[in-house]
The first five atom37 places (N, CA, C, CB, O) and aatype in JSON, in Angstrom:
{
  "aatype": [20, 20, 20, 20, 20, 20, 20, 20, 20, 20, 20, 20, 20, 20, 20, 20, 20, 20, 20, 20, 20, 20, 20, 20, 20, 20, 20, 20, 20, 20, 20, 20, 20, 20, 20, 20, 20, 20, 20, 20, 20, 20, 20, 20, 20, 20, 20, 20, 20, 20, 20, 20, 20, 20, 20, 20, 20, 20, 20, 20, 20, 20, 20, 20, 20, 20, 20, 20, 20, 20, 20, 20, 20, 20, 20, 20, 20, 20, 20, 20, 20, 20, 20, 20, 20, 20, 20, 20, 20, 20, 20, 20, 20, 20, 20, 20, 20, 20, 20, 20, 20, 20, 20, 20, 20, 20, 20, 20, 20, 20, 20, 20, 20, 20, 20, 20, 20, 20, 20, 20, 20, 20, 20, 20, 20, 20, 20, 20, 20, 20, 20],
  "atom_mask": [
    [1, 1, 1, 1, 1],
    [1, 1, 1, 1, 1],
    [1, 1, 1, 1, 1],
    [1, 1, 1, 1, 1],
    [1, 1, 1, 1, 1],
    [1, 1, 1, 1, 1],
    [1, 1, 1, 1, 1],
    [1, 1, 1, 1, 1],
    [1, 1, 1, 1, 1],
    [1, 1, 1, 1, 1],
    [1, 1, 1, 1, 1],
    [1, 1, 1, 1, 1],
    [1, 1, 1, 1, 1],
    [1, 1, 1, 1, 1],
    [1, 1, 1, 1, 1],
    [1, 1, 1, 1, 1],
    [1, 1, 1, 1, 1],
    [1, 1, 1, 1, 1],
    [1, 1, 1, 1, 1],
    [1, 1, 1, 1, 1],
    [1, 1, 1, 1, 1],
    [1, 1, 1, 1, 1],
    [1, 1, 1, 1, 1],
    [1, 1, 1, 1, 1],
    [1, 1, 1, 1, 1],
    [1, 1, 1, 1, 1],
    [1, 1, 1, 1, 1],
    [1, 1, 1, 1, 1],
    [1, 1, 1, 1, 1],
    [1, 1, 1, 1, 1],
    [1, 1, 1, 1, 1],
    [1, 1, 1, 1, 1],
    [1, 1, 1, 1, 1],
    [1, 1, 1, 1, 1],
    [1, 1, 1, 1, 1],
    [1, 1, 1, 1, 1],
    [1, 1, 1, 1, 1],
    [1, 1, 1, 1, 1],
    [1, 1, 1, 1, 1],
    [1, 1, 1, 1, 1],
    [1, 1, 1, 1, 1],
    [1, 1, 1, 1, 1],
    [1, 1, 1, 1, 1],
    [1, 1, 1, 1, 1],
    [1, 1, 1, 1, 1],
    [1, 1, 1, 1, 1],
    [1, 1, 1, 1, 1],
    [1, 1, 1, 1, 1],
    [1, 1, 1, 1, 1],
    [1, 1, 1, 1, 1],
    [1, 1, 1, 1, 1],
    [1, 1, 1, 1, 1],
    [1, 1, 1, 1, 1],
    [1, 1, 1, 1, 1],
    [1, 1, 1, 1, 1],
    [1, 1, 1, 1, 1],
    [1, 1, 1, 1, 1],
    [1, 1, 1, 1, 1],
    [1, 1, 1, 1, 1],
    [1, 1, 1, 1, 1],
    [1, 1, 1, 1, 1],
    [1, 1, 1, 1, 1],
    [1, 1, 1, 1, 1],
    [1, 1, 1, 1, 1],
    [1, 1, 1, 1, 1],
    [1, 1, 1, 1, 1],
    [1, 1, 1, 1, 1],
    [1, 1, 1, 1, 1],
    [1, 1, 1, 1, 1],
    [1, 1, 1, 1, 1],
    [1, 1, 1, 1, 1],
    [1, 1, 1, 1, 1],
    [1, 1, 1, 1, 1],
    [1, 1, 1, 1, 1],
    [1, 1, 1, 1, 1],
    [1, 1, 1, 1, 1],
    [1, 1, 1, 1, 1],
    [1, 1, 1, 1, 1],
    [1, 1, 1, 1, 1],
    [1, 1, 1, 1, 1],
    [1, 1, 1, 1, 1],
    [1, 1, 1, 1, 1],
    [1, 1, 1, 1, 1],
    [1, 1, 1, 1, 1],
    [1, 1, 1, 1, 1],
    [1, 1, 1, 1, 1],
    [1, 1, 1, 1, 1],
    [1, 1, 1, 1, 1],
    [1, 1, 1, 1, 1],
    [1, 1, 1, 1, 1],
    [1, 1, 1, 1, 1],
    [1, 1, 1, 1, 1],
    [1, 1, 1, 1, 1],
    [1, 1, 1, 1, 1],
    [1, 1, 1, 1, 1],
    [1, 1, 1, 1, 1],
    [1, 1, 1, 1, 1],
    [1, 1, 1, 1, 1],
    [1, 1, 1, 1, 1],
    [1, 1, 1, 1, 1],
    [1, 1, 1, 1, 1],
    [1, 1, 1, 1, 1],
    [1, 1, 1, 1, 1],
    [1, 1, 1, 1, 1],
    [1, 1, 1, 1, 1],
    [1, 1, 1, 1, 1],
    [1, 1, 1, 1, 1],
    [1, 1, 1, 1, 1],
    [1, 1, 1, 1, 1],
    [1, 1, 1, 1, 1],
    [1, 1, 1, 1, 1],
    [1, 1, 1, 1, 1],
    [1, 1, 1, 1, 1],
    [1, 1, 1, 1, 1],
    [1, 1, 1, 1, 1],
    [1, 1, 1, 1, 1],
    [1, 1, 1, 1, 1],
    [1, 1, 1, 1, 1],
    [1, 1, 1, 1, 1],
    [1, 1, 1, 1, 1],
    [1, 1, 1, 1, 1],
    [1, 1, 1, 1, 1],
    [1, 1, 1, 1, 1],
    [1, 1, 1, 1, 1],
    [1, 1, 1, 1, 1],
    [1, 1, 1, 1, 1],
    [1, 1, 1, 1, 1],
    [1, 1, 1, 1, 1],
    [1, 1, 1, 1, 1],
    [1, 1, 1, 1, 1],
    [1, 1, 1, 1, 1]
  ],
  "atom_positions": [
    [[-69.32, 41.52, -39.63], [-70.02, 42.62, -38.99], [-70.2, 43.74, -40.01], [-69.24, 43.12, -37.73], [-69.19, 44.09, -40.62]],
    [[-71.27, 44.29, -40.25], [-71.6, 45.42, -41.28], [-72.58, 46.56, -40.05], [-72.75, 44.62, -42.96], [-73.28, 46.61, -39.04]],
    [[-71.99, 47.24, -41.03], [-72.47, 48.82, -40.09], [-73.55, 48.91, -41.22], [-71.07, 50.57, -39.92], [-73.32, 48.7, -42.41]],
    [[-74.92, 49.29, -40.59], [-76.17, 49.95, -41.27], [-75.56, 51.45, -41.23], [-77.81, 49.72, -40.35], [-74.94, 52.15, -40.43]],
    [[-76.25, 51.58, -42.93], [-76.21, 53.18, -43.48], [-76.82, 54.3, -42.64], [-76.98, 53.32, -44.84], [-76.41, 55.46, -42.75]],
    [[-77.96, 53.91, -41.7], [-78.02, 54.79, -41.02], [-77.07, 54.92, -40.07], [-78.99, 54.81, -40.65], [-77.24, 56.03, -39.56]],
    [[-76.06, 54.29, -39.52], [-75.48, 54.97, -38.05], [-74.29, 55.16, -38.64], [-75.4, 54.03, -36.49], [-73.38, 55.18, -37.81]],
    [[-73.83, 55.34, -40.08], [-72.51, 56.22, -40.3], [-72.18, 57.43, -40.12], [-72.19, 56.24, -41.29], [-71.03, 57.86, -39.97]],
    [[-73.67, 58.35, -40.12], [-73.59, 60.02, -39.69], [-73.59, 60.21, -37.94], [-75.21, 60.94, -40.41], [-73.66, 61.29, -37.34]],
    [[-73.51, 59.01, -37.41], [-73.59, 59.42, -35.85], [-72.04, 59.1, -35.75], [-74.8, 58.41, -34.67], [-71.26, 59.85, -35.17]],
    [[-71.63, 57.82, -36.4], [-70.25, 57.31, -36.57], [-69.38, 58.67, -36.52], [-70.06, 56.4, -38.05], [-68.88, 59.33, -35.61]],
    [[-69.42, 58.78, -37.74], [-68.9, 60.52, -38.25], [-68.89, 61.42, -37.43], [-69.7, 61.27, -39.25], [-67.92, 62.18, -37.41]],
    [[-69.91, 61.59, -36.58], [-70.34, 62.92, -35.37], [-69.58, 62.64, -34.43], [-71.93, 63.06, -34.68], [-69.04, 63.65, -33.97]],
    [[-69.18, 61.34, -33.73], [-68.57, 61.28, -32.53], [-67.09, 61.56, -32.99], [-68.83, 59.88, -31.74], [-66.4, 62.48, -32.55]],
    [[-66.61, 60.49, -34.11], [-65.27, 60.99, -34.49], [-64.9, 62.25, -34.63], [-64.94, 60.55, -35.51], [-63.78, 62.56, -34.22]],
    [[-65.74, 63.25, -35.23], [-65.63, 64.73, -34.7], [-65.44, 65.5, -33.71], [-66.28, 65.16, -34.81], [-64.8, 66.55, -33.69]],
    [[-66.16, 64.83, -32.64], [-66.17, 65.36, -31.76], [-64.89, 64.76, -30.99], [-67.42, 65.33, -31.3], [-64.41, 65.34, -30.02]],
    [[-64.47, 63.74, -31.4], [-63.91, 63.39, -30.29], [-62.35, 63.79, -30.87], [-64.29, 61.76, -29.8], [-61.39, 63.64, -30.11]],
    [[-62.14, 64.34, -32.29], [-61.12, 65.04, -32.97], [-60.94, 66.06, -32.42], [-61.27, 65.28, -34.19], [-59.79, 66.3, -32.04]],
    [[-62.28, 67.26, -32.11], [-62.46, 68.68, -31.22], [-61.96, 68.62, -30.18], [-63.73, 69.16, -30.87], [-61.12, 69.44, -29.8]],
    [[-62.46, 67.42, -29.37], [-62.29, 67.66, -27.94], [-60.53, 67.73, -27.73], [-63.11, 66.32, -27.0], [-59.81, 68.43, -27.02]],
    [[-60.23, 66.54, -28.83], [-58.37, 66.61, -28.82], [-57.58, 67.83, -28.66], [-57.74, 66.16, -30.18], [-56.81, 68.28, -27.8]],
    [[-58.16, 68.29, -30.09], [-57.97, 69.71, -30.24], [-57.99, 70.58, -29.1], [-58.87, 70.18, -31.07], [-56.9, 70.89, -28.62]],
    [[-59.1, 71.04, -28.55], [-59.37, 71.87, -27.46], [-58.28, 71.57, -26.53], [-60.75, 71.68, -26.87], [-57.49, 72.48, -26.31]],
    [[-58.05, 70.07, -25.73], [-57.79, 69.99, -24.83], [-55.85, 69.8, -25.07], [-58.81, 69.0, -24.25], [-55.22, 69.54, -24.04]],
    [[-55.13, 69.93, -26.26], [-53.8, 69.86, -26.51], [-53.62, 71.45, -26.53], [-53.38, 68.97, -27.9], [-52.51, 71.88, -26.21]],
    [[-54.66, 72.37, -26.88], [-54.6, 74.05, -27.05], [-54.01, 74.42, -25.87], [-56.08, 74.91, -27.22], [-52.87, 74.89, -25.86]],
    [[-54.86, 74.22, -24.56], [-54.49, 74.83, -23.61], [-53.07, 74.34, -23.49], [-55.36, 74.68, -22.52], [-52.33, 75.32, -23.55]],
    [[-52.22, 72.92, -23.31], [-51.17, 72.48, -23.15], [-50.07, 73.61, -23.98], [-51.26, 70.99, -23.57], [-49.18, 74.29, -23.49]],
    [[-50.51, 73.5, -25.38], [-49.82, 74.24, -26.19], [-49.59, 75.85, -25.6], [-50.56, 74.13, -27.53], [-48.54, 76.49, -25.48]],
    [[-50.76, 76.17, -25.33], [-50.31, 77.73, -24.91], [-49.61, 77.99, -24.21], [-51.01, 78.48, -24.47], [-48.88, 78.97, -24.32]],
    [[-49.58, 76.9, -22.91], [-49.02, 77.24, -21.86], [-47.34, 76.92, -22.16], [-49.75, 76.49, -20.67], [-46.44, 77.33, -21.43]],
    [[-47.08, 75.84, -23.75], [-46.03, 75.95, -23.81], [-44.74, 77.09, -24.86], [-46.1, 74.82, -23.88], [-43.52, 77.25, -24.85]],
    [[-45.88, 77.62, -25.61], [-45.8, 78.77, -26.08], [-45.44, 80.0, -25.09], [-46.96, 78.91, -26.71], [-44.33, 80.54, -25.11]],
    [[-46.02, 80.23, -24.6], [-45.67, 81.26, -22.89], [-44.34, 81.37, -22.51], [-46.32, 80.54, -21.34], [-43.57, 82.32, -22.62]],
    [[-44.17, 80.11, -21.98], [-42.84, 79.48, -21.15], [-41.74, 79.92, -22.15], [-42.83, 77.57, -20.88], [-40.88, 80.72, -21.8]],
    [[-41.77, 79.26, -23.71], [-41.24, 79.74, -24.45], [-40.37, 81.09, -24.68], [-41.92, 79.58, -24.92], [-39.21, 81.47, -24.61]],
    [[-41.76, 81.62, -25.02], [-41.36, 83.08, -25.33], [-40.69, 84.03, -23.77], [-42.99, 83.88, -26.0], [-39.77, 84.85, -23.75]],
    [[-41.43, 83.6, -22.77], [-40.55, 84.32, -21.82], [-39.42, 83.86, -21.59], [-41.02, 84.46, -20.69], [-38.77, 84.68, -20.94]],
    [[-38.86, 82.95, -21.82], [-37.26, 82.22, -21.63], [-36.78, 83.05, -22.47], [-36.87, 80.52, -22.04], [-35.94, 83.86, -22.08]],
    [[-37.25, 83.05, -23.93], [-36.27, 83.64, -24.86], [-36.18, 85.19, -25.0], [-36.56, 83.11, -26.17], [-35.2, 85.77, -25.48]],
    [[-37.27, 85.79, -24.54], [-37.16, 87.29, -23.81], [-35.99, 87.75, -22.72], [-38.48, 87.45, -22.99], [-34.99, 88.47, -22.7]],
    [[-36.68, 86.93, -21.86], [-35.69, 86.95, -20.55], [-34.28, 86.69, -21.35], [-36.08, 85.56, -19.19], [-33.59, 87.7, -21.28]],
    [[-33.64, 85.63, -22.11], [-32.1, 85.35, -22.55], [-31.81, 86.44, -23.07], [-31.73, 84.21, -23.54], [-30.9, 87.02, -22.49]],
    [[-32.44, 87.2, -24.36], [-32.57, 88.43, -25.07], [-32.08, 88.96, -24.13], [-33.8, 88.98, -25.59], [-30.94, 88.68, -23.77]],
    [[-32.81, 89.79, -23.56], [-32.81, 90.81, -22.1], [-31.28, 91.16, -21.8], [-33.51, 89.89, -20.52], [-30.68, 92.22, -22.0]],
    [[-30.71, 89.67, -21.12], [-29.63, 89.52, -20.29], [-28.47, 89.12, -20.81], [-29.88, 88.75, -19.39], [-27.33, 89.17, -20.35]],
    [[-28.91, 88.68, -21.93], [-27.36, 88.56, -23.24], [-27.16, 89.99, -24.28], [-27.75, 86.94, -24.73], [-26.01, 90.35, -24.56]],
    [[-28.08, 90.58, -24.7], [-27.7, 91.26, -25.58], [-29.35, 92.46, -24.95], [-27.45, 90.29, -27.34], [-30.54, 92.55, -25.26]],
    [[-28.53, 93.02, -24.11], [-29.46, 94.31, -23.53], [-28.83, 95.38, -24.52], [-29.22, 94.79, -21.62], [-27.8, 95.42, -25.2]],
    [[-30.22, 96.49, -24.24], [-30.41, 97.58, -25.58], [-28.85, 98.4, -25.42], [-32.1, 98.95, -25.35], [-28.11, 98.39, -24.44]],
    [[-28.76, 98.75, -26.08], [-26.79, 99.33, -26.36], [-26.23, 98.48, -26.75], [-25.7, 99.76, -25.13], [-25.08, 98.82, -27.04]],
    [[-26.48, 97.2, -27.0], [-25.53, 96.33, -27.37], [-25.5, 96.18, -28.83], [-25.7, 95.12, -26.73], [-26.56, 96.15, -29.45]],
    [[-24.03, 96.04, -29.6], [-23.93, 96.3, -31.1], [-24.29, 95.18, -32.02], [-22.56, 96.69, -31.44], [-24.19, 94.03, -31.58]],
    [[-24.73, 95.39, -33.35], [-25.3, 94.29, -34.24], [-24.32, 93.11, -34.14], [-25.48, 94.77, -35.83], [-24.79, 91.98, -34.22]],
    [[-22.66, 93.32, -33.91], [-21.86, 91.71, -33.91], [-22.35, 91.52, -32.2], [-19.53, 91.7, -34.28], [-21.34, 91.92, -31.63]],
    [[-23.01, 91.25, -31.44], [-23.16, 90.94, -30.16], [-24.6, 90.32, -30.51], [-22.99, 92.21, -29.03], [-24.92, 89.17, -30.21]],
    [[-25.16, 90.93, -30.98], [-26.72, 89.93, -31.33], [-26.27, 89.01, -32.02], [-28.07, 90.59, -32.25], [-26.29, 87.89, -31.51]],
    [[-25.76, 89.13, -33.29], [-25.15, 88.38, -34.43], [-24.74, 86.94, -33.41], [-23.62, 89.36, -35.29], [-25.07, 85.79, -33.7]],
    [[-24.17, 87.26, -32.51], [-23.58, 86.19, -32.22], [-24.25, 85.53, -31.07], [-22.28, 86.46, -32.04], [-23.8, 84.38, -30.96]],
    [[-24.95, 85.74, -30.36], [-26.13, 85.41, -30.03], [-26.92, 84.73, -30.29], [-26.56, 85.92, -30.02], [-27.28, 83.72, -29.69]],
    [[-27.47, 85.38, -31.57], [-28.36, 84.48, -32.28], [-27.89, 83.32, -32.72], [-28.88, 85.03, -33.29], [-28.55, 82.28, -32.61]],
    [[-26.39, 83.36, -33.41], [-25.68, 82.24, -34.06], [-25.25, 81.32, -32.52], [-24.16, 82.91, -35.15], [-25.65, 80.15, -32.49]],
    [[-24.79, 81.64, -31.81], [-24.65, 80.78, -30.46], [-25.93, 80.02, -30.46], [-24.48, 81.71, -28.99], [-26.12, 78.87, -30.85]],
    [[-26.84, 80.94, -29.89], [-28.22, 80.22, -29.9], [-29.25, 79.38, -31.23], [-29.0, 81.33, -29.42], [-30.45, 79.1, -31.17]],
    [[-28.48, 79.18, -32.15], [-28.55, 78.81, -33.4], [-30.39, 79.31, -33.91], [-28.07, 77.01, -33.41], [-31.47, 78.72, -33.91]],
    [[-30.01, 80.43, -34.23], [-31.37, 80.94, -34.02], [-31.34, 81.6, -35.69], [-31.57, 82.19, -32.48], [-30.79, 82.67, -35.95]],
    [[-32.01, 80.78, -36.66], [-32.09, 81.64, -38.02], [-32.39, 82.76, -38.03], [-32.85, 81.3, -38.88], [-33.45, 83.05, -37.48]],
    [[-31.45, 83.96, -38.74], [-31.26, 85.03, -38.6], [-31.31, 85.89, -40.13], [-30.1, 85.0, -37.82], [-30.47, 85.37, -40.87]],
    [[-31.98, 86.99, -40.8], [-30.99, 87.97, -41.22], [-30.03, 88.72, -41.19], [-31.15, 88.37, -41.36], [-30.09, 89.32, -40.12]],
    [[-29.03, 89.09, -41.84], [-28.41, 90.21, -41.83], [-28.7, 91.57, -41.45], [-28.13, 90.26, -42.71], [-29.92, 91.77, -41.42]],
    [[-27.94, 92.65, -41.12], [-28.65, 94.23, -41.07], [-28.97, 94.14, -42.12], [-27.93, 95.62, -40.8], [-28.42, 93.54, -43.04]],
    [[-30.31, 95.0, -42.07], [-31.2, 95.41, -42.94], [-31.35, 96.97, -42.5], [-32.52, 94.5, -42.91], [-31.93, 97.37, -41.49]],
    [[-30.69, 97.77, -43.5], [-31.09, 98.58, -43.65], [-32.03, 99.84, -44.24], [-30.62, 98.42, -43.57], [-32.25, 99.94, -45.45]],
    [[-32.47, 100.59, -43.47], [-33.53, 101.52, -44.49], [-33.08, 102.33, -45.26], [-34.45, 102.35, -43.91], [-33.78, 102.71, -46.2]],
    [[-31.79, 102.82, -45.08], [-30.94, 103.92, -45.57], [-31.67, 105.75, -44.97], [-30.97, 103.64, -47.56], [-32.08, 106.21, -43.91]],
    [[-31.47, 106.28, -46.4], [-31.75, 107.42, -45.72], [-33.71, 107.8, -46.48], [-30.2, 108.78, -46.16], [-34.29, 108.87, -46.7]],
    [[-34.08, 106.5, -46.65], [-35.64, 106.39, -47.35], [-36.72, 106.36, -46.05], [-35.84, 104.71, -48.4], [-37.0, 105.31, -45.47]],
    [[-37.29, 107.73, -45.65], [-37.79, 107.89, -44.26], [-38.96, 107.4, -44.2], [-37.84, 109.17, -43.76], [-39.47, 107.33, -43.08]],
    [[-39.79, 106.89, -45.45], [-41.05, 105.99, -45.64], [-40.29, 104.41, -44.81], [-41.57, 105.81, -47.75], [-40.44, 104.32, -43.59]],
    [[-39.85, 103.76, -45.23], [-38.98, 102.56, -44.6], [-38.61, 102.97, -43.55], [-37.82, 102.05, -45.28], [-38.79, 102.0, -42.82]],
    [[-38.08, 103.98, -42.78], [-38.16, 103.79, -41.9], [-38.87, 104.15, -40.84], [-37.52, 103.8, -41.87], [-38.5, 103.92, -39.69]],
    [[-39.8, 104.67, -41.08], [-41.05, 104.53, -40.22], [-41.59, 102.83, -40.38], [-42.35, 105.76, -40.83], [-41.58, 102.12, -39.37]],
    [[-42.03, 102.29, -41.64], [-42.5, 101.35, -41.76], [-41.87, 100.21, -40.92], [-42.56, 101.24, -42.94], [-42.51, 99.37, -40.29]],
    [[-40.22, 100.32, -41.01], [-39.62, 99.41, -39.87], [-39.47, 99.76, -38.58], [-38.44, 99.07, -40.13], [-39.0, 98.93, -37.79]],
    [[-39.85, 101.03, -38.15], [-39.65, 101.49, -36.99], [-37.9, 101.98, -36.45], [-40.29, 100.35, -36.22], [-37.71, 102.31, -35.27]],
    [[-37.09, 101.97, -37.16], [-35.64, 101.9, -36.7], [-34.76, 102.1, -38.11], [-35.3, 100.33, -35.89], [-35.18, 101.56, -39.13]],
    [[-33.5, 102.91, -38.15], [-33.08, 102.72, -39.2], [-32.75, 101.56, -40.11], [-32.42, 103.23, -39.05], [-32.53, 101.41, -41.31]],
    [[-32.83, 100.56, -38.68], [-32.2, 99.18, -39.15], [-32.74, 98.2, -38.4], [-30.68, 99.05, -39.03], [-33.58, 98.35, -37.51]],
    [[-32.17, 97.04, -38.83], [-32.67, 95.76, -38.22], [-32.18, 94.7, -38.95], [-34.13, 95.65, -38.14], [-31.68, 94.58, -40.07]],
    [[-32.61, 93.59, -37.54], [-31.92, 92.19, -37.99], [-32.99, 91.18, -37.86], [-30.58, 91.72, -37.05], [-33.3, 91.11, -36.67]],
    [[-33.83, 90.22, -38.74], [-34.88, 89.62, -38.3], [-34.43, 88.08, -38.11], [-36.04, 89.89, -39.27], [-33.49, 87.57, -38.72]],
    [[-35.36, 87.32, -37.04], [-35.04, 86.17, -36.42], [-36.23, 85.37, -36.37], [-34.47, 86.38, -35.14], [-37.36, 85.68, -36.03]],
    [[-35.67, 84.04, -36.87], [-37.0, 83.32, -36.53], [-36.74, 81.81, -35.65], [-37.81, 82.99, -38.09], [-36.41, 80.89, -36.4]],
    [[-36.81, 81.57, -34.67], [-37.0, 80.15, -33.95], [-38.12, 79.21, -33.35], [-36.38, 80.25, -33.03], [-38.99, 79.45, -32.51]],
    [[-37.78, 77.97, -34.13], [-39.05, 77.47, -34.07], [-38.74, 76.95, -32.57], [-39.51, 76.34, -35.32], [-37.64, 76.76, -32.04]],
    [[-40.46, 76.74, -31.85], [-40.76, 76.49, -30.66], [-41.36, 75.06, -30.59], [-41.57, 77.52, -30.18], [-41.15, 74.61, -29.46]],
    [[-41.67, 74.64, -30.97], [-42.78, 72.7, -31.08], [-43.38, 72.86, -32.08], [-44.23, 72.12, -29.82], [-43.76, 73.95, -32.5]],
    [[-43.59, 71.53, -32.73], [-44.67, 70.97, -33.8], [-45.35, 70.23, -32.61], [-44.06, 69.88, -35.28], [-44.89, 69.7, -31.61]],
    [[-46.2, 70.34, -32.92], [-47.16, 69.26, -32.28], [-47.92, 68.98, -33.14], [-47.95, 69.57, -31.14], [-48.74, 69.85, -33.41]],
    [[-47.98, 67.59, -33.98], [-48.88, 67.54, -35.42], [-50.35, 68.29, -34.95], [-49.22, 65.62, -36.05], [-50.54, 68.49, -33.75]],
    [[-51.32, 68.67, -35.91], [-50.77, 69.28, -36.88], [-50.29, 70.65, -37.15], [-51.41, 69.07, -37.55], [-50.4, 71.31, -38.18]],
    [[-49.62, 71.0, -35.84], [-49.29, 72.55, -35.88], [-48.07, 72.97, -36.05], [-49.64, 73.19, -34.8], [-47.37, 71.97, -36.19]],
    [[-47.54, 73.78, -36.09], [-45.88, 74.42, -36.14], [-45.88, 75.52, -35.34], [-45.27, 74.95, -37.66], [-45.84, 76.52, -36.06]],
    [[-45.9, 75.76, -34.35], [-45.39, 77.21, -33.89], [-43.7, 77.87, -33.7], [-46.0, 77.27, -32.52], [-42.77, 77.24, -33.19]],
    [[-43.64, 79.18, -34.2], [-42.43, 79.64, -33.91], [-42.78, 81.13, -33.15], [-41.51, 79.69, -35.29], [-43.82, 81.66, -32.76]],
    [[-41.18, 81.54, -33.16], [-41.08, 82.82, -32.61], [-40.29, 83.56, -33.91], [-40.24, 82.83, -31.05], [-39.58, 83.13, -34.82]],
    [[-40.8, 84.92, -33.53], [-40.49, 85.6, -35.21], [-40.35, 86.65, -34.27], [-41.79, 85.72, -36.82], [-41.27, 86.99, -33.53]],
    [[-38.64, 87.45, -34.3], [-37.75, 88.24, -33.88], [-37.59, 89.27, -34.59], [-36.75, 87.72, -33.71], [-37.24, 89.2, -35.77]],
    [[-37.9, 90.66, -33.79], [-37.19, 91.97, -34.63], [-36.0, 92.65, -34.06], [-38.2, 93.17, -34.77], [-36.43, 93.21, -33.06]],
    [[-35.0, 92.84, -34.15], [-33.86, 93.52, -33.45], [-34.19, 94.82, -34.31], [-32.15, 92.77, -33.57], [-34.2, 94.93, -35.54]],
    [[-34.49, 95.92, -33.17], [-34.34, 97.47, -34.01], [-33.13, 97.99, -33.69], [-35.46, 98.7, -33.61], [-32.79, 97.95, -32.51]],
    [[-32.32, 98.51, -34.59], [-30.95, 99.37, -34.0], [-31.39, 101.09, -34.87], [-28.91, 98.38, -34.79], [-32.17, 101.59, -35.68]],
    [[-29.88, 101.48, -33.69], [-29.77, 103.23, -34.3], [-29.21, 103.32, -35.24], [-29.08, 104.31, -33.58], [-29.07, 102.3, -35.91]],
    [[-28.65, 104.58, -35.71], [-28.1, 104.9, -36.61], [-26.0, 104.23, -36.55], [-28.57, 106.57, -36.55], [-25.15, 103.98, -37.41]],
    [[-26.06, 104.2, -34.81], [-24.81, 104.04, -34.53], [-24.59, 102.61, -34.59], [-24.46, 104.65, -33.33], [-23.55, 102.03, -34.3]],
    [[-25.69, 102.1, -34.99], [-25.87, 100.3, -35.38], [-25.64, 99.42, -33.56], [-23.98, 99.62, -36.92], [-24.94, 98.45, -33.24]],
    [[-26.64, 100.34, -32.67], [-26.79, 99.98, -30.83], [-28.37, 99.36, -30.96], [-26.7, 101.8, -29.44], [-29.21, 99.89, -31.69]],
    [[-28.59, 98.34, -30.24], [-29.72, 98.11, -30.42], [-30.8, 99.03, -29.26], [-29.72, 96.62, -30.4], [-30.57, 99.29, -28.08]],
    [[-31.84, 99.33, -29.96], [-32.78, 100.12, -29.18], [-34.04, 99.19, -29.05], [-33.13, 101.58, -29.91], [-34.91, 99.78, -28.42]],
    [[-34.34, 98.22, -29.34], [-35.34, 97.27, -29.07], [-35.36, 96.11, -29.69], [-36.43, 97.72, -29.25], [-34.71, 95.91, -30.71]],
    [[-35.98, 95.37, -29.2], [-36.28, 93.99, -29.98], [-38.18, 93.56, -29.58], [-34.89, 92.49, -29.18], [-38.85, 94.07, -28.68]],
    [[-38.53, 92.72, -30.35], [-39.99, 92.4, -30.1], [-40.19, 91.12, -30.76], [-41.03, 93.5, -30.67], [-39.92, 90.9, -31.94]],
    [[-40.81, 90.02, -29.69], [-40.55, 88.66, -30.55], [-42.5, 88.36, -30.84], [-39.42, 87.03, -29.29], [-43.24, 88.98, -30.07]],
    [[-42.97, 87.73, -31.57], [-44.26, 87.84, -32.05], [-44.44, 86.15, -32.3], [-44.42, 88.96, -33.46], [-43.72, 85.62, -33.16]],
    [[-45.37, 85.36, -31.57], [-45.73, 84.06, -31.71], [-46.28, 84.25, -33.04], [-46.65, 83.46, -30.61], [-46.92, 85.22, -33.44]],
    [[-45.82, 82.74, -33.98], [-46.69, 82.53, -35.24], [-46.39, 81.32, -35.27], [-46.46, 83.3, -36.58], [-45.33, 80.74, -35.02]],
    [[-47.62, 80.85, -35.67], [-48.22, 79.29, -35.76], [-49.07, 78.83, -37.12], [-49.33, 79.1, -34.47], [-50.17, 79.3, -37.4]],
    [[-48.58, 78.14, -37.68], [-49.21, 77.56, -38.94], [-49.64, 76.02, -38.42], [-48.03, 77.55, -40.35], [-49.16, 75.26, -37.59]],
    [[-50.8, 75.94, -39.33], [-51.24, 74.46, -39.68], [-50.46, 73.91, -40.66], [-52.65, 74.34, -40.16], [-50.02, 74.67, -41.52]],
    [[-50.17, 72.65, -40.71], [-49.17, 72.17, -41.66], [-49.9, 71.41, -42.8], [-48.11, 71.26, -40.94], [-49.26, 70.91, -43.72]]
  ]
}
């Protein structure tokens, strides 16, 4: 069986399309599991380590929840940094959420604390790479 040179560009077109349609139709799945995600791990945030609570209480948190972590990071007393970080300090977090070839999505964590090293916020931010 031989394929004529003309019907390799229609060949080509459907396999495209029918690559897109994959695409499109695993997106919505994905979002909706991205969502679920991030509000679970909000909501745990929330109710494990609510704002007043000290950098060894996240620390351990995060490490319970085996959740790759920095150390405090501090701005010191450099008031450019800390505007730029929003907080004198902080601890950054990153946990991944699904691969679904060919994607990677995670969650990328900010713990802001005070000066008294209490946390005053956190904010988690979906990021997704192609692999």
């Amino acid at each position: 069986m031989t394929i004529k040179l003309r019907r390799i560009p229609g060949i080509l077109f459907v396999v495209l399309m029918l690559i897109v349609l994959f695409d499109i139709g695993t997106g919505a799945i994905n979002k909706r599991k991205i969502a679920t995600a991030k509000a679970k791990l909000h909501s745990d945030i929330q109710s494990s380590v609510p704002v007043g609570s000290s950098v060894e209480e996240v620390m351990s948190f995060l490490d319970k929840n085996r959740i790759l972590h920095s150390q405090l990071m501090s701005a010191g007393k450099d008031e450019v940094a800390r505007v730029v970080i929003g907080a004198p300090s902080i601890i950054e977090a990153r946990t991944e959420i699904f691969t679904f070839s060919p994607y990677s999505y995670s969650l990328h964590i900010v713990f802001k604390f005070d000066e008294r090293h209490r946390l005053i916020s956190h904010e988690e931010r979906v990021e997704g790479k192609f692999l």
